[in-house]
Structures are given as C-alpha cells and as structure tokens.
mmCIF file of the N, C-alpha and C atoms, coordinates in Angstrom:
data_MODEL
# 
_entry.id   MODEL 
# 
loop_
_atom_site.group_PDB 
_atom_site.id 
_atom_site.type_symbol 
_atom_site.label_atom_id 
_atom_site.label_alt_id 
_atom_site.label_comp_id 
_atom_site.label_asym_id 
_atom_site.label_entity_id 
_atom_site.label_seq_id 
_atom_site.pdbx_PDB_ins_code 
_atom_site.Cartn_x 
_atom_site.Cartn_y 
_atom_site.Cartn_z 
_atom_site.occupancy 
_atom_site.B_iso_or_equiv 
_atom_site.pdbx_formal_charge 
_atom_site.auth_seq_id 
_atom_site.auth_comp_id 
_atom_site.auth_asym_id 
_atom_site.auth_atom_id 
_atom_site.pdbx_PDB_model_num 
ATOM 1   N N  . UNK A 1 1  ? 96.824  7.163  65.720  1.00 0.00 ? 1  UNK A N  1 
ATOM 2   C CA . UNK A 1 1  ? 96.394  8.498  66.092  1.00 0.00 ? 1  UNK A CA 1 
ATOM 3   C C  . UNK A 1 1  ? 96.009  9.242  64.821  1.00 0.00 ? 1  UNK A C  1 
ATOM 4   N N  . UNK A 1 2  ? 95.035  9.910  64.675  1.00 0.00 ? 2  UNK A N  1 
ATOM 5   C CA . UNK A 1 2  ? 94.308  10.476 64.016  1.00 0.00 ? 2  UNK A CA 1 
ATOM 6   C C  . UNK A 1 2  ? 95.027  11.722 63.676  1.00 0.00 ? 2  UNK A C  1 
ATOM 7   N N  . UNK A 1 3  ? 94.754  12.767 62.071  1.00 0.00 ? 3  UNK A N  1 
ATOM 8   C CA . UNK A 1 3  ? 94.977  13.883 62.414  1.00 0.00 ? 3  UNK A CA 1 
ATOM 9   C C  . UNK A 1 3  ? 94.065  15.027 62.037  1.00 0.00 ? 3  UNK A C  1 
ATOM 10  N N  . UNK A 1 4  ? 94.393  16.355 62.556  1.00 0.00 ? 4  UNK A N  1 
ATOM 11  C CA . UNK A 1 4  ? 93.324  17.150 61.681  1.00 0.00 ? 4  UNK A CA 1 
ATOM 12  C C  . UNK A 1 4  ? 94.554  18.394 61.388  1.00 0.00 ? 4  UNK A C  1 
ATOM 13  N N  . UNK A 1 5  ? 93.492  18.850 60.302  1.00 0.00 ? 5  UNK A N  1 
ATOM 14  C CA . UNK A 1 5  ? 93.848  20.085 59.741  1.00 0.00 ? 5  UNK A CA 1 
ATOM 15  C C  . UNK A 1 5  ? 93.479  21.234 60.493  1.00 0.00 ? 5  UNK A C  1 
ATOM 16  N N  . UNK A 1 6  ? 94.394  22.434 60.606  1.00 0.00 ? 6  UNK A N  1 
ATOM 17  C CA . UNK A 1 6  ? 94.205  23.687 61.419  1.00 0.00 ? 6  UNK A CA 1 
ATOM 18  C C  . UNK A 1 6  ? 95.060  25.044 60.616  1.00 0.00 ? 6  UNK A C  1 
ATOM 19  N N  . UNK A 1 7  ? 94.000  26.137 60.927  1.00 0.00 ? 7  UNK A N  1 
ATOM 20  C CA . UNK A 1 7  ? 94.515  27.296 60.467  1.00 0.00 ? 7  UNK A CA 1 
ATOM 21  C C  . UNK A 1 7  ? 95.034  28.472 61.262  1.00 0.00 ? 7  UNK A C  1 
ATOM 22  N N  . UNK A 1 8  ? 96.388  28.448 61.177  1.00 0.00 ? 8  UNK A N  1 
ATOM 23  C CA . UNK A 1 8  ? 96.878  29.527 62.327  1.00 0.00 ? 8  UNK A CA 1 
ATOM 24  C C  . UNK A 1 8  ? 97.421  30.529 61.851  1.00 0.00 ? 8  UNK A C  1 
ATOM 25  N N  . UNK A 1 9  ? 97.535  32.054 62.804  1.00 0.00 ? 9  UNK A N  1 
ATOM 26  C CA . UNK A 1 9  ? 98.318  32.916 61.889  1.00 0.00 ? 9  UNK A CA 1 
ATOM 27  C C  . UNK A 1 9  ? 99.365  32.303 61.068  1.00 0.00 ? 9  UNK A C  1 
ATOM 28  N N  . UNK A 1 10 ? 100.143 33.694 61.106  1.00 0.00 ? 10 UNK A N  1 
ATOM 29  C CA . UNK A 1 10 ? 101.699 33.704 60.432  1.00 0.00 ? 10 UNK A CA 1 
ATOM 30  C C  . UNK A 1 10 ? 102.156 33.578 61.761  1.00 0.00 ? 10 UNK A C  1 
ATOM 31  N N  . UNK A 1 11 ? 102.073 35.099 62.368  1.00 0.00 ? 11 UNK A N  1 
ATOM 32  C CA . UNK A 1 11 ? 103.088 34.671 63.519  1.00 0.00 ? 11 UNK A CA 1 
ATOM 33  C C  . UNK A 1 11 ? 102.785 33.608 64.666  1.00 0.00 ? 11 UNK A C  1 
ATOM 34  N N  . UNK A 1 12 ? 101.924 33.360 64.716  1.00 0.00 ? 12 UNK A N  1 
ATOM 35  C CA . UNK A 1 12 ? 101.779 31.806 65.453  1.00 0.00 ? 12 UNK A CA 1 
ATOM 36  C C  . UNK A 1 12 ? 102.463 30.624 64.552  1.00 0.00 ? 12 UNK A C  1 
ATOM 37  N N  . UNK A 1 13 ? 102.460 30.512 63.275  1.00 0.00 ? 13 UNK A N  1 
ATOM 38  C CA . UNK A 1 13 ? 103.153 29.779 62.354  1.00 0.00 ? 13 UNK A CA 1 
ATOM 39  C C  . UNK A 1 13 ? 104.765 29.872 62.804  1.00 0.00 ? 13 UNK A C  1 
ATOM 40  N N  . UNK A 1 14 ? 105.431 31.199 62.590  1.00 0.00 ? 14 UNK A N  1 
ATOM 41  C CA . UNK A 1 14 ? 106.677 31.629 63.275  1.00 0.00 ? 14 UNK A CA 1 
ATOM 42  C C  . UNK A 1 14 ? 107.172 31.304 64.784  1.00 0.00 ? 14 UNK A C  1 
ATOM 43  N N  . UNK A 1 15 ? 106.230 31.733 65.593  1.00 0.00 ? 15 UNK A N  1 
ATOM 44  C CA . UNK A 1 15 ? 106.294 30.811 66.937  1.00 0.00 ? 15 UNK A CA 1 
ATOM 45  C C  . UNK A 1 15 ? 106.680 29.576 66.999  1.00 0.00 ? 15 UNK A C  1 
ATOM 46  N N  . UNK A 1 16 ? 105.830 28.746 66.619  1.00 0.00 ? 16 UNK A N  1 
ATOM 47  C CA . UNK A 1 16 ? 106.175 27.086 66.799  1.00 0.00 ? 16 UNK A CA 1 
ATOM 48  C C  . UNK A 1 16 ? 107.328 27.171 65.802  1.00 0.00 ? 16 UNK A C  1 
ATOM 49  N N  . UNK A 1 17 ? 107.397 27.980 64.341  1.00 0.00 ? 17 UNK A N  1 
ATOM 50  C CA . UNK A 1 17 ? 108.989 26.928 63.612  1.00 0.00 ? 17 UNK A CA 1 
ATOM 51  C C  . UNK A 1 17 ? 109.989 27.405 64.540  1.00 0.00 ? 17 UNK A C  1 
ATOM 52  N N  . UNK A 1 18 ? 109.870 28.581 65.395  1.00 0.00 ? 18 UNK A N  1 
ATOM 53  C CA . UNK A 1 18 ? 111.277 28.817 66.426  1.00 0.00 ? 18 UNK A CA 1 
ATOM 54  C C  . UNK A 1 18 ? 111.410 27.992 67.464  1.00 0.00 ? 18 UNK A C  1 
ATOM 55  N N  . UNK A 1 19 ? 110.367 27.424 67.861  1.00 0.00 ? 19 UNK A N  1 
ATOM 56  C CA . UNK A 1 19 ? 109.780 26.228 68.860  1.00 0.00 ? 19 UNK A CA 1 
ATOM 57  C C  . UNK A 1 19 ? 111.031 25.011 68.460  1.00 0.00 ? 19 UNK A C  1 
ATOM 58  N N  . UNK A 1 20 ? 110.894 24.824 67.202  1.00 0.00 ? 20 UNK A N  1 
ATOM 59  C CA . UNK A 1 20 ? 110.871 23.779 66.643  1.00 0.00 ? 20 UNK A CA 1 
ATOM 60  C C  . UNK A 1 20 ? 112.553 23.463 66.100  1.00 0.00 ? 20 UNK A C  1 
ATOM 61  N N  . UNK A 1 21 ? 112.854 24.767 65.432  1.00 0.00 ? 21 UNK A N  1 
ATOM 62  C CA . UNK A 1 21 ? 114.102 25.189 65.238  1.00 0.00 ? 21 UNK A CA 1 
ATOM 63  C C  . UNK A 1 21 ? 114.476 23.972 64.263  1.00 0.00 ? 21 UNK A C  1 
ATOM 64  N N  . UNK A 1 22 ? 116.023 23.518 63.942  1.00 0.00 ? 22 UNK A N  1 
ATOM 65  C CA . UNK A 1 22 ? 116.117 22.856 62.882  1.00 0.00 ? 22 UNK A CA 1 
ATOM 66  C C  . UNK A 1 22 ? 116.014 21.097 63.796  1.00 0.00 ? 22 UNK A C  1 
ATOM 67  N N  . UNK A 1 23 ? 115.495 20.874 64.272  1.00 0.00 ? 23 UNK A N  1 
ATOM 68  C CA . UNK A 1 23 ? 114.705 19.548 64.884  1.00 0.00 ? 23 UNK A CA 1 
ATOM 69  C C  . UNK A 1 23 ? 114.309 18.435 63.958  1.00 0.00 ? 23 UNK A C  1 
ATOM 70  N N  . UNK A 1 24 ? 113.983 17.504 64.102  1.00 0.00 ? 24 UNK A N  1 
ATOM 71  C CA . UNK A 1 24 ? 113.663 16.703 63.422  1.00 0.00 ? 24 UNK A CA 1 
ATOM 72  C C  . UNK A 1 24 ? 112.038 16.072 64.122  1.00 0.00 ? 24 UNK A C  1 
ATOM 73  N N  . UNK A 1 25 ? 111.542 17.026 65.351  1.00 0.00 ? 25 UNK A N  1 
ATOM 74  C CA . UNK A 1 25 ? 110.360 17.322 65.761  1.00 0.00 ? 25 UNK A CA 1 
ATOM 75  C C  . UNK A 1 25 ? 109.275 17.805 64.895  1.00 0.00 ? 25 UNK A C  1 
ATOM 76  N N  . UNK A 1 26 ? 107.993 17.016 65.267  1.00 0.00 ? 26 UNK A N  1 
ATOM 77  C CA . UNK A 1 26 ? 106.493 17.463 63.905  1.00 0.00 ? 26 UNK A CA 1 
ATOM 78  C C  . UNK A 1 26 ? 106.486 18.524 64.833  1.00 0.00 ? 26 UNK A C  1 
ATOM 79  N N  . UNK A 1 27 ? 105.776 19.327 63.985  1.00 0.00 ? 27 UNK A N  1 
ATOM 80  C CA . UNK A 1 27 ? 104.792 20.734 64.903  1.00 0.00 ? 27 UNK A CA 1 
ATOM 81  C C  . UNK A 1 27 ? 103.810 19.776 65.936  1.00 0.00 ? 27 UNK A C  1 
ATOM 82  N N  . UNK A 1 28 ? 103.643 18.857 65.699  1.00 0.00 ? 28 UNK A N  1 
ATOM 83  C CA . UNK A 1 28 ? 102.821 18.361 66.534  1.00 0.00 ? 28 UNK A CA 1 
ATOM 84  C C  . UNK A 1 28 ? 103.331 18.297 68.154  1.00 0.00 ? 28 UNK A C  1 
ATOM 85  N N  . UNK A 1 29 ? 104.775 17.152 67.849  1.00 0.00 ? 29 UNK A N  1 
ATOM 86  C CA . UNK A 1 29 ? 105.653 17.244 68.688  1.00 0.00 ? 29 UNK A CA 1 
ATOM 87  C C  . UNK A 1 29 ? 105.535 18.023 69.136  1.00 0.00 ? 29 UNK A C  1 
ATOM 88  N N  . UNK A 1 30 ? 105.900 19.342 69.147  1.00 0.00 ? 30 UNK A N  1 
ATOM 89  C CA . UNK A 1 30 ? 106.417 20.830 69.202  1.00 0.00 ? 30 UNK A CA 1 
ATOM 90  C C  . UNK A 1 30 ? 105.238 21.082 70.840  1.00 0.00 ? 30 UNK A C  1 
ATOM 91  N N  . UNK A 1 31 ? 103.987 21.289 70.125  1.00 0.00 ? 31 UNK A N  1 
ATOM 92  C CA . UNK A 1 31 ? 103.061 21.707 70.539  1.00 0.00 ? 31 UNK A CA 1 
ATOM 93  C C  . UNK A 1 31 ? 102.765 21.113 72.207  1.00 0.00 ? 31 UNK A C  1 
ATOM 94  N N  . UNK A 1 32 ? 102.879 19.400 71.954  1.00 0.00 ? 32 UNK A N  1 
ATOM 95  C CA . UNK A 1 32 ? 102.829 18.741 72.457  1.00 0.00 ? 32 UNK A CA 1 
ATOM 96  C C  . UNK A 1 32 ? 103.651 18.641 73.981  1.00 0.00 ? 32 UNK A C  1 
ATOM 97  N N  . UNK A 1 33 ? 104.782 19.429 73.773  1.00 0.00 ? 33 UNK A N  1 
ATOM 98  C CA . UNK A 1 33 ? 106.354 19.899 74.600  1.00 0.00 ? 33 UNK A CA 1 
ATOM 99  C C  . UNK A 1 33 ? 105.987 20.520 75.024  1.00 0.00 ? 33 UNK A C  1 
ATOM 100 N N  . UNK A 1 34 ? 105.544 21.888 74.657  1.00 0.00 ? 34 UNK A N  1 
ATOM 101 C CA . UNK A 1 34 ? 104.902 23.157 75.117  1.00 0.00 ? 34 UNK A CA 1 
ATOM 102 C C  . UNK A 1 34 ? 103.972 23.139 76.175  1.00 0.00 ? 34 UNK A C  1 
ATOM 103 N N  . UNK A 1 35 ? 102.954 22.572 75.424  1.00 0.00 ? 35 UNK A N  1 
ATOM 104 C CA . UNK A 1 35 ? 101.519 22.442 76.654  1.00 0.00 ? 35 UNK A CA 1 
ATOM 105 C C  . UNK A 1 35 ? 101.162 21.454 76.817  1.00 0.00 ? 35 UNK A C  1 
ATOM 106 N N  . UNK A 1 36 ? 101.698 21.154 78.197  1.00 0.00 ? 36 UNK A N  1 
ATOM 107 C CA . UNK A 1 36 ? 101.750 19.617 78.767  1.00 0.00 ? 36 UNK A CA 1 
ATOM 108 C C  . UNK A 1 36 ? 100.574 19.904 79.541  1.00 0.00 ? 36 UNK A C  1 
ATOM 109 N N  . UNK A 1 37 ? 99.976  18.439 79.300  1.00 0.00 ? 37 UNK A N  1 
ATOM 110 C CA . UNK A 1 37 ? 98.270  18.438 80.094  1.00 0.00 ? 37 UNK A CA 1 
ATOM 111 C C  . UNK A 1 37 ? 98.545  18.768 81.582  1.00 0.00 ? 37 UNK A C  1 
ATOM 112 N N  . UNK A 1 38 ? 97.443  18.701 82.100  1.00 0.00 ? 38 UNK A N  1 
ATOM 113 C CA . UNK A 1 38 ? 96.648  19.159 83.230  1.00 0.00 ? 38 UNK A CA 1 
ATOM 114 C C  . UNK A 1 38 ? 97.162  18.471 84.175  1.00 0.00 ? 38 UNK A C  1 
ATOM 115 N N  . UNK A 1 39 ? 97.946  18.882 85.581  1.00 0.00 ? 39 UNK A N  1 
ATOM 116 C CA . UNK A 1 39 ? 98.569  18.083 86.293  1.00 0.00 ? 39 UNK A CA 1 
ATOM 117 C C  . UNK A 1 39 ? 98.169  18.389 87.931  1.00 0.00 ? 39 UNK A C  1 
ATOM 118 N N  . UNK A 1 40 ? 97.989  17.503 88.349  1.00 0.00 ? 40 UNK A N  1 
ATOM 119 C CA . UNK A 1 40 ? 97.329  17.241 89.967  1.00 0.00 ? 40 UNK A CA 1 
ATOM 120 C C  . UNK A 1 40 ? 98.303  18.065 91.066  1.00 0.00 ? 40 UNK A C  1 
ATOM 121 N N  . UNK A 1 41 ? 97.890  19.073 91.606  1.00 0.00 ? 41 UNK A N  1 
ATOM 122 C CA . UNK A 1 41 ? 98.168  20.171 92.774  1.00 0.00 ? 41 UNK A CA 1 
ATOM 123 C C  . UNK A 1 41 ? 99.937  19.438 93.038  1.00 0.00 ? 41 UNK A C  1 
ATOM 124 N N  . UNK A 1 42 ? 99.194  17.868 93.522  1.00 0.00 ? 42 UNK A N  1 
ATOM 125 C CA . UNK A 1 42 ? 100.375 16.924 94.467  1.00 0.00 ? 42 UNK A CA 1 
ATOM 126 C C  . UNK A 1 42 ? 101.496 16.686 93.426  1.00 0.00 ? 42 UNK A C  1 
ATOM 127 N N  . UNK A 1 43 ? 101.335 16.314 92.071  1.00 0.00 ? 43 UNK A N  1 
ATOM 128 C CA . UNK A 1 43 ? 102.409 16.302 91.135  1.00 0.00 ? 43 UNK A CA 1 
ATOM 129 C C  . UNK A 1 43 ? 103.174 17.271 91.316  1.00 0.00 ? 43 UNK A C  1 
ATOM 130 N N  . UNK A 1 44 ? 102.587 18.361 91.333  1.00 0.00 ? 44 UNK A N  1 
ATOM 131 C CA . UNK A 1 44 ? 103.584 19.728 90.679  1.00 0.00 ? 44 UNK A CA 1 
ATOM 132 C C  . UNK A 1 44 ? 104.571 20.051 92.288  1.00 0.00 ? 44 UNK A C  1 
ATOM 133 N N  . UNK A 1 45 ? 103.630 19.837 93.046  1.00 0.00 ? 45 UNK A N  1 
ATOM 134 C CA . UNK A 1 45 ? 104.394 19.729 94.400  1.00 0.00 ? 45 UNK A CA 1 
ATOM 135 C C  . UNK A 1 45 ? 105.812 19.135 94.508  1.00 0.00 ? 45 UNK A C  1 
ATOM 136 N N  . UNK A 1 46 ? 105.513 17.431 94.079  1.00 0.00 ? 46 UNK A N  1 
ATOM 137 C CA . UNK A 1 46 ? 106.602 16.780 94.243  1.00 0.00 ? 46 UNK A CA 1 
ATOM 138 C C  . UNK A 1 46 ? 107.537 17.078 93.569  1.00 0.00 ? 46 UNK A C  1 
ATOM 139 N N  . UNK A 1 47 ? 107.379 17.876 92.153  1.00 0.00 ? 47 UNK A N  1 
ATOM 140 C CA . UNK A 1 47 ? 108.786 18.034 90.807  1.00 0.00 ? 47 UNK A CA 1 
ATOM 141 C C  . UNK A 1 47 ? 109.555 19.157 92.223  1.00 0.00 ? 47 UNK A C  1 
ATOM 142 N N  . UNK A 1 48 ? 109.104 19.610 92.897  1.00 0.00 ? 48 UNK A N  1 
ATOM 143 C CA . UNK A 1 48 ? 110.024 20.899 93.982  1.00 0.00 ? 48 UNK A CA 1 
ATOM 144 C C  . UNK A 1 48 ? 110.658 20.401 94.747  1.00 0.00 ? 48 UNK A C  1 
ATOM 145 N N  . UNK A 1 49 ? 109.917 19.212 95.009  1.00 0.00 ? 49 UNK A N  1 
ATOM 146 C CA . UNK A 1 49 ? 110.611 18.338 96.498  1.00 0.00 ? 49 UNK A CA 1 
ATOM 147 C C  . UNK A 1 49 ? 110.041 18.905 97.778  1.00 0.00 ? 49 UNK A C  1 
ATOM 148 N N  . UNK A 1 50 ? 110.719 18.314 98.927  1.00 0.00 ? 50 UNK A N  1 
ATOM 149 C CA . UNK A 1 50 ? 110.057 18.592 100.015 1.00 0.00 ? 50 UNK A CA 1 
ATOM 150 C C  . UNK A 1 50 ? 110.641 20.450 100.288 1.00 0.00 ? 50 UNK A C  1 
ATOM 151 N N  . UNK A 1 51 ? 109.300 21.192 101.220 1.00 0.00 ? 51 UNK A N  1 
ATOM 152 C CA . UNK A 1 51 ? 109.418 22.413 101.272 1.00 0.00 ? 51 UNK A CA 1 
ATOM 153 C C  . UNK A 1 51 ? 108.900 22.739 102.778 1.00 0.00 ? 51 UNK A C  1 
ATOM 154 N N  . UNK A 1 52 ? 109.834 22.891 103.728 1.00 0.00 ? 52 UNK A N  1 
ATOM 155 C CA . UNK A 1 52 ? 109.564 22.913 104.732 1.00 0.00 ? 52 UNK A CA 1 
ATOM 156 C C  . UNK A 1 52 ? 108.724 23.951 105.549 1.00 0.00 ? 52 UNK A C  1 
ATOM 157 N N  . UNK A 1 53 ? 109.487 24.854 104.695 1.00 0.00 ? 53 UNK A N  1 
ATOM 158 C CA . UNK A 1 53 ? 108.728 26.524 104.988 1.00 0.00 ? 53 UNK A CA 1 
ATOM 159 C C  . UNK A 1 53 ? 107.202 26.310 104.746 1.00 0.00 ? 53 UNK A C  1 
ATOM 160 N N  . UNK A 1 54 ? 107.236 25.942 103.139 1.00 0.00 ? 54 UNK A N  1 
ATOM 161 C CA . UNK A 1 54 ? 105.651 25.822 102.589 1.00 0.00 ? 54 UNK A CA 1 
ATOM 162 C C  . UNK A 1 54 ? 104.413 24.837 103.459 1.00 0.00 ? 54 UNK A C  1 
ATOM 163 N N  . UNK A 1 55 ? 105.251 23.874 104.372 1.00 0.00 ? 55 UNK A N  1 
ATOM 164 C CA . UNK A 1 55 ? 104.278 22.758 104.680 1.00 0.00 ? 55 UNK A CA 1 
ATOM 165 C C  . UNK A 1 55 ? 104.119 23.606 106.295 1.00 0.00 ? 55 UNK A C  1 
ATOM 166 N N  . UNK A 1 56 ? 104.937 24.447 106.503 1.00 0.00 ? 56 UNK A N  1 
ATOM 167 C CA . UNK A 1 56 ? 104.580 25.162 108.100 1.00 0.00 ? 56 UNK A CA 1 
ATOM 168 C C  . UNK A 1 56 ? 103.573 26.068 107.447 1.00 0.00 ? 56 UNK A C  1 
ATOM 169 N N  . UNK A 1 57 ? 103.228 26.896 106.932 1.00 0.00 ? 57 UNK A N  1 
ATOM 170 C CA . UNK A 1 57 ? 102.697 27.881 106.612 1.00 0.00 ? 57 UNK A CA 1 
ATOM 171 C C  . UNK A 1 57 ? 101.169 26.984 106.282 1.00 0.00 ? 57 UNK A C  1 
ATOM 172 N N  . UNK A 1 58 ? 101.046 25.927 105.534 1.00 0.00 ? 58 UNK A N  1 
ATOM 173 C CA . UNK A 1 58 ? 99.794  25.201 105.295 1.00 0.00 ? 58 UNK A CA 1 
ATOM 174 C C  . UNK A 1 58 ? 99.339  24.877 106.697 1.00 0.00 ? 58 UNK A C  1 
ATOM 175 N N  . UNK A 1 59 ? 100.300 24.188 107.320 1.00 0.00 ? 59 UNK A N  1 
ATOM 176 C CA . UNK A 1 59 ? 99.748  23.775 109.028 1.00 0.00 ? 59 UNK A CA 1 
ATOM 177 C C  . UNK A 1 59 ? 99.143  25.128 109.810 1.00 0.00 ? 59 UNK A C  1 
ATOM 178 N N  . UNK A 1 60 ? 100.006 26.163 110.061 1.00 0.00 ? 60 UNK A N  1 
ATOM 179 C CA . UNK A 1 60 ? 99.255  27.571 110.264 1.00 0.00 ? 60 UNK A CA 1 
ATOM 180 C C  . UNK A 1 60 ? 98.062  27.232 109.682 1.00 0.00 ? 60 UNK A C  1 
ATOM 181 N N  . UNK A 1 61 ? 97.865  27.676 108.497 1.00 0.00 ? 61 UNK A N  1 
ATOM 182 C CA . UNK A 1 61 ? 96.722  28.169 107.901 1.00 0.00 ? 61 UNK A CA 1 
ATOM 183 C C  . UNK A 1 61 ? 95.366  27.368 108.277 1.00 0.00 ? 61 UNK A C  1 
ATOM 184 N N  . UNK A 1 62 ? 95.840  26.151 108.170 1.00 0.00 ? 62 UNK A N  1 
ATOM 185 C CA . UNK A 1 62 ? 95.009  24.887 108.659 1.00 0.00 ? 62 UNK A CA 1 
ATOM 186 C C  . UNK A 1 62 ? 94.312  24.737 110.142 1.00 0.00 ? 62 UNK A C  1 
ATOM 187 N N  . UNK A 1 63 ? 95.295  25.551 111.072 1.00 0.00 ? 63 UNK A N  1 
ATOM 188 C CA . UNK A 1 63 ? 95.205  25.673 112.289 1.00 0.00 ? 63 UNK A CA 1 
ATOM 189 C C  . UNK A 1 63 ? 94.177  26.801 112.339 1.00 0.00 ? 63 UNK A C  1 
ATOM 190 N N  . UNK A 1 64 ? 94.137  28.000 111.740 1.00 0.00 ? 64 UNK A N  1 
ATOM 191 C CA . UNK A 1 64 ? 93.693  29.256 112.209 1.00 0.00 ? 64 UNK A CA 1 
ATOM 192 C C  . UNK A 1 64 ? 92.195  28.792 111.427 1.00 0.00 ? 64 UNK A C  1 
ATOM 193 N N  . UNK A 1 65 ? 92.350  28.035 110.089 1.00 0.00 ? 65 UNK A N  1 
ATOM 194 C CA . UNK A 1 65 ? 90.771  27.594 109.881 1.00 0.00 ? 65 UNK A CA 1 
ATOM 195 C C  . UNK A 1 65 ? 89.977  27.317 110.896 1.00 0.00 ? 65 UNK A C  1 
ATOM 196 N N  . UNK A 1 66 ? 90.759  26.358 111.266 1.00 0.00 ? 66 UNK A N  1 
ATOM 197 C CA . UNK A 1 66 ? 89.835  25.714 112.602 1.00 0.00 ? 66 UNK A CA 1 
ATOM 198 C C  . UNK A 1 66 ? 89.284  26.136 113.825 1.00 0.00 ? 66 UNK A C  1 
ATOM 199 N N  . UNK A 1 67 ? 90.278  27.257 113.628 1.00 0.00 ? 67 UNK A N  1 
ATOM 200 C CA . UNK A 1 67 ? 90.015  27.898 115.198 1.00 0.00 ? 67 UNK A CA 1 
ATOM 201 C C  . UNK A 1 67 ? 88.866  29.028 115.037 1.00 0.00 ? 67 UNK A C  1 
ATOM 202 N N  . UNK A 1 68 ? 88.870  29.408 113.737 1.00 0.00 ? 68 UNK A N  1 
ATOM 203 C CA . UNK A 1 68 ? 87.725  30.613 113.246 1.00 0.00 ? 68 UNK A CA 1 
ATOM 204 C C  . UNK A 1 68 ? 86.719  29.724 113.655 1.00 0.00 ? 68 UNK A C  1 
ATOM 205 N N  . UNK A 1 69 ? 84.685  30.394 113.788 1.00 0.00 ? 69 UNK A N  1 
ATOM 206 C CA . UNK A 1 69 ? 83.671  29.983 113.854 1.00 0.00 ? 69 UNK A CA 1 
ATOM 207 C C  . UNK A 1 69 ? 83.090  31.013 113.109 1.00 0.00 ? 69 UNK A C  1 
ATOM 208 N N  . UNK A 1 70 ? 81.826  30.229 112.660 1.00 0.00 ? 70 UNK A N  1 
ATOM 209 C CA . UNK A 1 70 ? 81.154  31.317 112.009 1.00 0.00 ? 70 UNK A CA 1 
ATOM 210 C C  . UNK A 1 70 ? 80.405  31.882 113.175 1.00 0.00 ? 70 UNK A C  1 
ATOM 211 N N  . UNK A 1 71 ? 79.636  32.950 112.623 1.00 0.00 ? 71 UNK A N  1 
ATOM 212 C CA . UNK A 1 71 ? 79.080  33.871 113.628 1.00 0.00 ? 71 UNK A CA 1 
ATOM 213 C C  . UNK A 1 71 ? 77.576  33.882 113.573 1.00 0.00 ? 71 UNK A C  1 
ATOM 214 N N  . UNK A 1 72 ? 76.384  34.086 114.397 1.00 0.00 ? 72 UNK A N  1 
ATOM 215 C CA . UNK A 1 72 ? 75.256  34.288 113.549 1.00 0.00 ? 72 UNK A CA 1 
ATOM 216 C C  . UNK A 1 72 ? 74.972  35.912 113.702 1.00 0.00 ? 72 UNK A C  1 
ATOM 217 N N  . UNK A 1 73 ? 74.354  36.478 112.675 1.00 0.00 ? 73 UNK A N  1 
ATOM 218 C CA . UNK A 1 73 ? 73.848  37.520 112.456 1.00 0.00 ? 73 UNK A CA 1 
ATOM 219 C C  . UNK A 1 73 ? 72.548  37.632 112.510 1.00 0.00 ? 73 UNK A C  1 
ATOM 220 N N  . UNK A 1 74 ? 72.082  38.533 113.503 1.00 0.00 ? 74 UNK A N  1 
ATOM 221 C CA . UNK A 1 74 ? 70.241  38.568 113.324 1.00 0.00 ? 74 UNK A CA 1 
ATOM 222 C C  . UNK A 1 74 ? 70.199  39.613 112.657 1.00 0.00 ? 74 UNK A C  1 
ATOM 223 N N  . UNK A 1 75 ? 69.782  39.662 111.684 1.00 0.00 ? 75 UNK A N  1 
ATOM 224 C CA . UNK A 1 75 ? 69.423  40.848 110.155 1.00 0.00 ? 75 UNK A CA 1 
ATOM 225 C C  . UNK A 1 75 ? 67.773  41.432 111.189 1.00 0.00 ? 75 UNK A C  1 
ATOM 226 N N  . UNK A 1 76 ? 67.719  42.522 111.419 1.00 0.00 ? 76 UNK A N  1 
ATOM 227 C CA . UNK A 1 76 ? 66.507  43.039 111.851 1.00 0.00 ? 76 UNK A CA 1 
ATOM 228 C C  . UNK A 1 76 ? 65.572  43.736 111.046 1.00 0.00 ? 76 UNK A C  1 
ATOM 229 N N  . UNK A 1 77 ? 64.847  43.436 110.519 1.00 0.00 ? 77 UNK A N  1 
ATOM 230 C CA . UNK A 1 77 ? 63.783  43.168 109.354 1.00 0.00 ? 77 UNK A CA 1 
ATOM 231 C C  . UNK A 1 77 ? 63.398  44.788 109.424 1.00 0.00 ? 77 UNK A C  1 
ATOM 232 N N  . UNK A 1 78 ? 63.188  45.311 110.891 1.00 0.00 ? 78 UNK A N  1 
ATOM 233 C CA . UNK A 1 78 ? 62.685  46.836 110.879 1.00 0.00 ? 78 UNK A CA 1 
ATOM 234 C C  . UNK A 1 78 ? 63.555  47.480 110.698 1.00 0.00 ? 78 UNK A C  1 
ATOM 235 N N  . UNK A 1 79 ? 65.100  47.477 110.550 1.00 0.00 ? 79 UNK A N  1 
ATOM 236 C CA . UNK A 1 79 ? 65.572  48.405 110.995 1.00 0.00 ? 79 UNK A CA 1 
ATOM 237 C C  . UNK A 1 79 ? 66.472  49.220 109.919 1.00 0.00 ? 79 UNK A C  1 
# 
C-alpha cells in the first residue's frame, strides 16, 4: 500500500492525536476506524437485527404505493 503526504490544520491535527490517544495506532489507522466506507441500506439493517415495527410500517407504505394511481390532468391551453 502506497502512501501520500497531506496538509491538515492544527486542530484537525489535535482531533485525530485525541482519536488516537496513547495507541500504538498510525493516524492512518485512526482515520481508517473513523470513516468506515460506504455500506449497503441491507448491511446497516442487519447490524440492528430484526425490527418488527420497522418491517410493518415498510409493508404499509408499500401497500398505500400501490394503491395510489396517477391521475391525468388536461392543462387547458386557453384558460
């Protein structure tokens, strides 16, 4: 793994060493802990576990989609 050089405040400097505290963690580490990549709707779901309330309320919602229609509108050009 590659590295690069970066210029950050002070107090962003201060941030991560409190991050970091007396660790034996790189700032890299650090950073790395902090802001964990980009994670799929269904992941973050499962770290909660099952949610019974939440999965009735989706079925509602799911239900009343369906039941809506769109409408047509005649826009009257004269009026």
């Amino acid at each position: 793994m590659g590295t690069r050089t970066i210029s950050i405040s002070d107090d962003a400097y201060e941030r991560l060493s409190r991050l970091k505290g007396p660790s034996n963690m790189s700032f890299s580490e650090v950073i790395l802990k902090y802001t964990p990549q980009k994670k799929k709707l269904s992941e973050i779901l499962k770290e909660f576990g099952p949610n019974p309330a939440l999965a009735s309320s989706i079925e509602e919602a799911s239900r009343e989609m369906r039941k809506a229609s769109m409408r047509e509108v005649d826009f009257d050009a004269d009026a």
